[in-house]
N, C-alpha and C positions, 0 to 999 in steps of 0.2 A: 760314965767318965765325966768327971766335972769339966764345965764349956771355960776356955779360954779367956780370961776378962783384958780387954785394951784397953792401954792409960787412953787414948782417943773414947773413950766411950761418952754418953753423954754424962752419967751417973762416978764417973772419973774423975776426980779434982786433979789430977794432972794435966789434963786439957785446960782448964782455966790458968796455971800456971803456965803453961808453957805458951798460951797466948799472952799472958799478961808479961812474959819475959820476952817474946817476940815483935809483939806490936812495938811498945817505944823503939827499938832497934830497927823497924824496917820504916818508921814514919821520922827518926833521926838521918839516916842513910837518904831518905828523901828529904828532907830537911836540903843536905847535905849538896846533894843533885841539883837540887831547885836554885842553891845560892848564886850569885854572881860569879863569872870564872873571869880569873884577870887572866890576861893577855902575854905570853911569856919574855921578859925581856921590856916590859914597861911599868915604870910604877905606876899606883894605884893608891885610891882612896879605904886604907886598912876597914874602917869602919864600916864603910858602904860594904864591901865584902863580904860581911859577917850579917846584915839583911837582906834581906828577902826584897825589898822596895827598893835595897841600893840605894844611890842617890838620891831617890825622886823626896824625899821629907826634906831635905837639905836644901833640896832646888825651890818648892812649895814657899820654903821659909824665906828665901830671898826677897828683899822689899822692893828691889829697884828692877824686877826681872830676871829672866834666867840666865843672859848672857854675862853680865858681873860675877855669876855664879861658875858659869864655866873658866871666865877671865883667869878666874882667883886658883883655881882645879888647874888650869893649865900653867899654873908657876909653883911647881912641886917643890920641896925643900932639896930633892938633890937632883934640882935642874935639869928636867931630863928636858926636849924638846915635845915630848908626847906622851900621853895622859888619856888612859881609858875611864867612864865616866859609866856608871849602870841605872842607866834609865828606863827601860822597859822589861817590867820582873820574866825571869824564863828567858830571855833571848840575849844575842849577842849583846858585848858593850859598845858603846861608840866610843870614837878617838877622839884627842883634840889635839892639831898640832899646830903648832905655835914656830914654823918657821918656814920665811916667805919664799928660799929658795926652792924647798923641798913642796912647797903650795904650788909654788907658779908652775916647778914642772910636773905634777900630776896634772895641772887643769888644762895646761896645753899641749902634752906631749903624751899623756897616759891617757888616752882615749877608749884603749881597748879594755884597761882595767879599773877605769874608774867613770860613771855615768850620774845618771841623775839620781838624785836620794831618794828611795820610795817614801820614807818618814815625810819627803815634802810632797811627792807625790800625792801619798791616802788625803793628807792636811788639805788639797790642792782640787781633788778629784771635785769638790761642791761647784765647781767653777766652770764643769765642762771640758770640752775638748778645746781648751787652751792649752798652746804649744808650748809651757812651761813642762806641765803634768807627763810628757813623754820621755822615754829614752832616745839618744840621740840616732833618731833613727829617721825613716822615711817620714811616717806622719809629724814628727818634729819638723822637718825638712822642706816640707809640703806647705807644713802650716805658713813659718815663717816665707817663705815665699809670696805667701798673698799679702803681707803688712810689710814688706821690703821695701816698696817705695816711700812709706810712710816717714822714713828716715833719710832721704834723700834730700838734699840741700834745696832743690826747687821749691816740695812741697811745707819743708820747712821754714823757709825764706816767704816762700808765695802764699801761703794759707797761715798755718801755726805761730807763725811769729807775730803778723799783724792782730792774729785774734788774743796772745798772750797780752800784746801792748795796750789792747783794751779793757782785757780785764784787770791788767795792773791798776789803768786809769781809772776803771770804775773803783778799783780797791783804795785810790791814793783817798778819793771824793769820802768814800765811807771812815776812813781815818782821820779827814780833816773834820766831819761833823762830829764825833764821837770827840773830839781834841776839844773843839767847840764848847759842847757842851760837860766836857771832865774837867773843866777849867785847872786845868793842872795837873789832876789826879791820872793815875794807872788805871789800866783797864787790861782786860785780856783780848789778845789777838789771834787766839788757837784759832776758833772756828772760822775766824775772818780767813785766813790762810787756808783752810780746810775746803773753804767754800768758792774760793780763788782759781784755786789748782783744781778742782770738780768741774768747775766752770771748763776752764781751759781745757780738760779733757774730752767735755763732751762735745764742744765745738770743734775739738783736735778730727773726733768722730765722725759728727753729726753736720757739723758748721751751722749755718742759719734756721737748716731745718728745726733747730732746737731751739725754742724761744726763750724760756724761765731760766731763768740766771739765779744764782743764789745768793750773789753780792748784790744784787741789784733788787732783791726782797730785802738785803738786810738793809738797804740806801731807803728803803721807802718807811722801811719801822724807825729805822734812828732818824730820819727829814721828818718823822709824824711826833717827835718827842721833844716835850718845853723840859725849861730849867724846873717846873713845877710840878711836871708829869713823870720826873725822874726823883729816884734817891741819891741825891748826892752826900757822900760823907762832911763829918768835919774835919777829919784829919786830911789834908792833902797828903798823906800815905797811903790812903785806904782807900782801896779801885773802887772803882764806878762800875755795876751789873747792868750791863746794855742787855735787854730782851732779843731773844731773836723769835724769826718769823717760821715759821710753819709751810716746814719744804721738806717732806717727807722723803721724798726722791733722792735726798742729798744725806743721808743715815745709811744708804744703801754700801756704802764700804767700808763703814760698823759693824753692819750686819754679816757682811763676808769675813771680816775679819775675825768675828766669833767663831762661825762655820767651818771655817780654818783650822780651829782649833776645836771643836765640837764631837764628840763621841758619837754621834752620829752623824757624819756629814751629807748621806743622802738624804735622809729623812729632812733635815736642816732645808738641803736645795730644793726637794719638792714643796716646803712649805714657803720657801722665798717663789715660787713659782704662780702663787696664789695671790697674793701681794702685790695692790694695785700700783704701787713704783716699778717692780721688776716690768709686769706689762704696759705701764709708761715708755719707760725706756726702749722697748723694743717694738712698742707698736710705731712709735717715732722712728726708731730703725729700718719700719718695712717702709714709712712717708718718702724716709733718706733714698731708698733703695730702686725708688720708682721717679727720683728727681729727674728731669729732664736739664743739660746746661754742660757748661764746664767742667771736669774732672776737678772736685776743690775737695771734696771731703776724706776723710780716712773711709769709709762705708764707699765711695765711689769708685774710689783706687783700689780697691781690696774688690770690687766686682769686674773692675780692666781686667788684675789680673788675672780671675780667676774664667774672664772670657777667653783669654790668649792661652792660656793653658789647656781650657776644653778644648779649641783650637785644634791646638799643638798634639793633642790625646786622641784626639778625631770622635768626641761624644759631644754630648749638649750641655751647657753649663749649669752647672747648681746653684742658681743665685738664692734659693730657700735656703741652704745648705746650715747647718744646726753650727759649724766651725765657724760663720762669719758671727754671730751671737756671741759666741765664747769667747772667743779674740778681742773682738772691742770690749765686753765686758771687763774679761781682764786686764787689757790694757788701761781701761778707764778706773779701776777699782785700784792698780797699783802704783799707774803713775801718780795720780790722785793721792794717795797716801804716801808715799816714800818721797814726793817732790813739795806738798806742805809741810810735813815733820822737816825736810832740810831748811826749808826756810824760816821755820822756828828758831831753829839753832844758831841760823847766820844772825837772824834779830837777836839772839842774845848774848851771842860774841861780840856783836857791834856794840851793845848797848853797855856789858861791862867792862870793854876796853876804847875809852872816850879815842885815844891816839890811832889806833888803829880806822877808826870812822872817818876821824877828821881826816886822815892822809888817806881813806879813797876816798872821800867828799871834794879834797883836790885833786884829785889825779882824774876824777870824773869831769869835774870845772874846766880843766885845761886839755883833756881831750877833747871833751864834746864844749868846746870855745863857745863857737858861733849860737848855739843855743844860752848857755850862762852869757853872756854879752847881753842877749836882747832878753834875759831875764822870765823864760819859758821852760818847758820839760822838752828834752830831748825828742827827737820822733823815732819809730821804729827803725828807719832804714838807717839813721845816724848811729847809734847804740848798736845794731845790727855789724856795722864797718869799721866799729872803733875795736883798736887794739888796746885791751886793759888787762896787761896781765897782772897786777897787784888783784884785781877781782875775780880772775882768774883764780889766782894764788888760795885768796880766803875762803872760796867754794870749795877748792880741793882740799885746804886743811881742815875743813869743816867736816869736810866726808870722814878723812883718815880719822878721826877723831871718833867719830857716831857710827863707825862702820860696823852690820854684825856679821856673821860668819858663813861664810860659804860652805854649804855641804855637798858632799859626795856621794854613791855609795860604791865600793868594791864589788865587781861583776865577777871577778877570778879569784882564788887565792891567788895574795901576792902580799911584799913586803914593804913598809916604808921603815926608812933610815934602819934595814938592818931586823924589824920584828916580822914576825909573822900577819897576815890581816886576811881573815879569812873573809870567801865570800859572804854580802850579805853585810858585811859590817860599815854605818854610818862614819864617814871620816869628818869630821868639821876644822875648816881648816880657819885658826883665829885671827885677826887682824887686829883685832883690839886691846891684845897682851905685849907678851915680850916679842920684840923685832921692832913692832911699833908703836908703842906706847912706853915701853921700859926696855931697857937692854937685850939682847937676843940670849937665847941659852948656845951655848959651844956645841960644837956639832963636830962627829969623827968625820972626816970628810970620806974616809974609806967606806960610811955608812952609807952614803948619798948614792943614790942609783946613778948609772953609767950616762944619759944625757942629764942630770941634775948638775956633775961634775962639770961636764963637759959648756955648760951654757953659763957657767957663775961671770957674772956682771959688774958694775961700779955698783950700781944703785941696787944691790942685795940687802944694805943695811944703811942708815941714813950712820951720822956722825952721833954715835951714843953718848957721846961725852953731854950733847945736849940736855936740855930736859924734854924729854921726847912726848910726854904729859901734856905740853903747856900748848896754848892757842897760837900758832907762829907761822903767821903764811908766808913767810920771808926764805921758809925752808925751800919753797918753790921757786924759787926766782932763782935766774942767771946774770948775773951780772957784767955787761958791756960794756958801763964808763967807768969812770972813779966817779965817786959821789954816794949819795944816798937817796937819790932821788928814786921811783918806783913808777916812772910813767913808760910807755913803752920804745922809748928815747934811749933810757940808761938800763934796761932790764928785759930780760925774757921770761913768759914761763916754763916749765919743763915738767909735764904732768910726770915724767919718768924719773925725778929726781930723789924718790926712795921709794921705799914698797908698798903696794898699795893693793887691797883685793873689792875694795867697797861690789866693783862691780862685776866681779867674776874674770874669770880670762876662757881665753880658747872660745870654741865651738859655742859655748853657751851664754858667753859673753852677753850683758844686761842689754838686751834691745834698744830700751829707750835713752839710751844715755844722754843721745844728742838732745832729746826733747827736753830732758829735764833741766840738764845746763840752761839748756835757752829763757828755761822759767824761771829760775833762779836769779841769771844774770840779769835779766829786763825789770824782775819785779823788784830785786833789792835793792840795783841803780835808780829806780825811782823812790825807794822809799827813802834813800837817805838823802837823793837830791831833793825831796820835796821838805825831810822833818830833821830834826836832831832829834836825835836818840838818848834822852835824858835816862839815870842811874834810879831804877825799884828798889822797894823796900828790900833784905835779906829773905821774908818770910814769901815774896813773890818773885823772887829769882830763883837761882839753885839749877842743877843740873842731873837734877835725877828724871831719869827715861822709862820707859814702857816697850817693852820688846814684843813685834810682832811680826807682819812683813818689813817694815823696817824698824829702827829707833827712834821716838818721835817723845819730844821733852813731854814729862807731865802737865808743867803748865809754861806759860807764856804770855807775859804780862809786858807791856810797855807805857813808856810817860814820855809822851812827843809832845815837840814845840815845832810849830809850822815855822818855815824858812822862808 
């Protein structure tokens, strides 16, 4: 009996046919699987859809950063308030929502369903057990605890503030000899501010134990430089390249910054671990740590606490403990960054709105009298007790302005305005689109969850008729007399006077805030008590940014005339 032959055999051409009819249809259907799922009930980017990368080429290609990029994503053509975004192939989309009431109450009222973003988290993890990197839980709770007092008016008032007011001074001294010798010309001021705000953080830390200043290396290169030993252009348009010094130490939240963003972030942290700055900085740390004297340093108060706590626990305390490294670190790495980038920005609002300068250049004059009278710079404790809220005002516009976006993640399935968001999924909520920057999109109010409803406010939307765009710290202010006057006579400020997310809300609310203010406020009332703020070339202005941990101008160029 002849044997049975199957198309499967190997000697069978129906086998190759019915693979070659199979395969494309089971690697299409995966195709298929693998692509981007949008989110039911919110528009979406059609294109990104249909790849496999999603958005990530589109984001790539942005020149100013990726947050422009989301900006632009979050003002859909038929207005929705929210906008899924597929950035990481295979996995959920993130959100972007673009509306402050529906923001404010997830970040202060939805605790249970919305925590910290792992996205920032993995980014975060090079940094240690910094009390950023946690969900808001015990060790978050724990952590912060030991840096609590660091924000308290004494230590602010008593330590931080005087050590700010000296590295302003030493900053003012490096601006006047660079003015000196640019004889007119522009020069850049990035790093000078870079190195400012580094300073002040690691004194914020360390205080005296830390000797090496990096304003104070750059005061010794530029006091070693003749008119002969420099390039000076011929064009009085064309900046003058001031050399700097060789302070390795102070690259160090470049280096994180990368790491931040680094495909491999531990690999990254054990080689920043080798790296004789990393053990600079902390071998200083253990000097800090064995000081004998007054409670004055960030390292000193963060060991009270964490004595009163063993205390209180009934064990011994951990002063080795691997979380007091991580905390200043990061402390040092973010104030440091996100409070020089602000002060880039206020230098260059000031510098291309002349009107603006000159009316706080008065309101500084006639508050702080007794100083302008006898023809000196104010002292800490005067600047400290003065009520300026116009400068007030221009720090806060300055923020709404450069602000980037606060992320989330969803811990539960749950829904905002009405869609589904499954757990897992990144929400970013934007501050620097529509609500605040351009008009709000309309919102069903039947959509808004039941305390979103219940909490709506004056200050939910500023007056959109404005140009919401434009540089206007005027938008801050209260008005007391009739006049126009902006000294704190005829005006208030009211940080709550429209929407604002720069620094988080609820629970996780930006630690530092009060510090940074304080740096801002001290070092830009000196700089424009001390120069005017003369008008740069187009080709050395401009306002395009770099998105990292915060927005920090590309460049930053000034042409000062000493006062």
């Amino acid at each position: 009996m002849d044997r049975l032959t199957s198309p499967f055999e190997d000697d069978s051409p129906h086998r190759y046919l019915i693979a070659l009819a199979i395969v494309p249809v089971l690697l299409f259907a995966l195709y298929q699987y693998l692509l981007p799922k949008p989110i039911p009930g919110i528009a979406y980017n059609p294109s990104a859809a249909k790849s496999l990368l999603g958005d990530v080429s589109e984001m790539i290609a942005e020149p100013n950063g990726r947050v422009p990029r989301l900006v632009r994503q979050a003002s859909p053509q038929d207005e929705l308030p929210h906008l899924p975004i597929f950035i990481k192939p295979f996995s959920q989309p993130w959100v972007l929502l673009s509306d402050f009431r529906e923001s404010r109450d997830i970040l202060t009222r939805r605790h249970k369903e919305f925590d910290k973003s792992s996205f920032l988290s993995d980014g975060m993890a090079c940094m240690g057990a910094l009390h950023g990197i946690y969900m808001t839980d015990h060790k978050f709770r724990a952590n912060r605890q030991l840096i609590h007092d660091l924000m308290t008016s004494t230590f602010l008032n008593g330590h931080v503030g005087p050590a700010i007011y000296n590295k302003g001074s030493e900053l003012m001294r490096l601006f006047e000899m660079k003015v000196r010798l640019a004889r007119g010309r522009p020069f850049s001021v990035k790093k000078d501010f870079e190195y400012a705000s580094l300073d002040c953080m690691l004194e914020f830390a360390f205080g005296r134990n830390w000797v090496d200043t990096a304003v104070g290396e750059q005061v010794k290169v530029v006091g070693g430089l003749t008119e002969d030993s420099l390039v000076i252009p011929v064009s009085v348009d064309e900046p003058v390249d001031f050399p700097l010094g060789e302070i390795s130490v102070y690259e160090a939240p470049e280096i994180v910054e990368k790491t931040i963003n680094a495909i491999m972030p531990k690999l990254q942290t054990w080689w920043w671990s080798q790296q004789g700055w990393y053990k600079k900085i902390f071998d200083d740390k253990e000097k800090a740590m064995k000081a004998q004297g007054k409670i004055e340093t960030g390292v000193e108060h963060m060991l009270m606490r964490e004595a009163a706590r063993a205390e209180k626990e009934g064990r011994e305390p951990d002063f080795e403990s691997q979380v007091f490294r991580d905390e200043l670190f990061g402390d040092i790495v973010g104030g440091h960054h996100t409070t020089s980038g602000a002060m880039m920005w206020l230098t260059k609002y000031l510098t291309d709105d002349p009107t603006i300068q000159s009316k706080l250049r008065s309101v500084l004059h006639s508050t702080l009298s007794a100083a302008h009278q006898k023809g000196r710079l104010f002292t800490f404790e005067e600047i400290r007790h003065a009520k300026l809220p116009y400068l007030d005002a221009i720090i806060e516009e300055m923020l709404r302005i450069n602000a980037v976006p606060v992320t989330r993640e969803a811990v539960v399935d749950t829904t905002v305005l009405g869609c589904p968001i499954k757990k897992g999924t990144q929400v970013f909520f934007m501050s620097n689109g529509p609500g605040f920057l351009s008009p709000s999109f309309p919102v069903d109010e039947a959509k808004r969850s039941d305390t979103s409803r219940l909490s709506k406010r004056a200050n939910d939307s500023w007056d959109e008729r404005q140009d919401l765009a434009r540089f206007d710290p005027e938008r801050w202010l209260v008005r007391k007399t009739d006049g126009t006057g902006v000294t704190a006579d005829g005006v208030d400020f009211d940080g709550a006077a429209g929407p604002q997310l720069l620094f988080g809300l609820g629970p996780r609310t930006c630690w530092g805030r009060r510090l940074a203010h304080m740096e801002m406020k001290v070092i830009i009332a000196m700089l424009v008590w001390t120069f005017q703020l003369e008008r740069t070339p187009p080709e050395l202005s401009g306002y395009g940014g770099l998105e990292g941990i915060a927005r920090v101008p590309k460049k930053c160029y000034v042409r000062l005339v000493k006062l």
